[in-house]
C-alpha angles and dihedrals in degrees: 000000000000127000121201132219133220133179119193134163119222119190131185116189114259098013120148129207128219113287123175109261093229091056114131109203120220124200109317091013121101115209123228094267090049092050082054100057093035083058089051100048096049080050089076099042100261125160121251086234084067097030093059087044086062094051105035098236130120114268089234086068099038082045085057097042085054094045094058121109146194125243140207138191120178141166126214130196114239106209082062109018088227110146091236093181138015144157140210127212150152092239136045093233129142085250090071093047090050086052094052092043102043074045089064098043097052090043084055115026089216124216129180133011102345119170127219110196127182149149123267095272099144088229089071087043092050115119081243104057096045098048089061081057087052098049098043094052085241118145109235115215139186136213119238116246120267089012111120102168090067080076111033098113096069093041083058083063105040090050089052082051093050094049103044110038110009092044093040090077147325119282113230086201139031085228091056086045096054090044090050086055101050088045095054098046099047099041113032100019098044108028114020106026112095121209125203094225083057090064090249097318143135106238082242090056102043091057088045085054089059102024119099116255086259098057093035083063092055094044 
């Protein structure tokens, strides 16, 4: 069985991602309310130089709040096509790829020869990264350069993602945004979406076809 792994970022102007409501910014720093009103002025087109007017920040740090994205690794299994892990963040680190990963394997249990392919993000060539692989008995492998078609499988499903949730509106906040995401994962991809190569079946459905009665319970 092997199981790819993606990493995109996805970034909708004037999203905001989720702060602790008690934060006290400090200098550079917005606090939760700021980020909102900064979301809801963009909203309505206007510039950062006005933005940061209404405020009363400098535009260096309203310019930075707007630039900040969301993103997403995932990993997918292959036999179903099901995304069985995945992670959101506000950086591409290998943290975020160890998440997604340690996500998956909890999600599965894995036993026997399972295989872990990916590009050559140096998130998924971090010594973290590839100690979970270590630890979990999984087999970590690597895409060759200038080769796209070693991950095709997981583009098909960015680009789904970027069709049908990132391209639908935009997301007043980063937190909408996320939520948008995991719904959509969880309830249309996995479970609702059928896929020809499925024979017509939502990933959900094609492992339940094959599962025993026990794990189809659990499913």
């Amino acid at each position: 069985m092997s199981q790819p792994v993606g990493q995109r970022w996805f970034h909708n102007a004037g999203g905001v991602p989720p702060f602790d409501l008690n934060e006290q910014p400090s200098g550079r720093y917005l606090s939760l309310a700021e980020r909102e009103e900064i979301a809801l002025l963009k909203a309505q087109d206007k510039g950062v130089r006005e933005i940061a007017r209404e405020i009363g920040r400098d535009p260096g740090t309203v310019s930075r709040e707007l630039r900040r994205k969301v993103y997403c690794c995932a990993i997918k299994d292959l036999f179903s096509n099901r995304i069985v892990g995945y992670a959101l963040g506000d950086r591409m680190t290998a943290d975020l790829a160890v998440a997604a990963l340690r996500a998956a394997i909890v999600r599965r249990q894995p036993g026997g020869v399972v295989i872990v392919h990916a590009d050559r993000g140096s998130q998924f060539r971090a010594r973290s990264f590839r100690a979970v692989l270590v630890v979990a008995g999984l087999k970590g492998s690597m895409g060759r350069v200038a080769s796209a078609g070693d991950n095709a499988a997981m583009e098909s499903f960015w680009s789904l993602l970027q069709k049908n949730v990132l391209n639908q509106q935009q997301w007043r906040t980063r937190e909408q945004l996320r939520y948008a995401m995991v719904f959509w994962i969880e309830h249309t991809y996995n479970r609702r979406r059928r896929q020809r190569g499925l024979g017509k079946l939502t990933p959900v459905e094609f492992e339940l076809a094959f599962a025993p009665s026990s794990d189809a319970q659990a499913a």
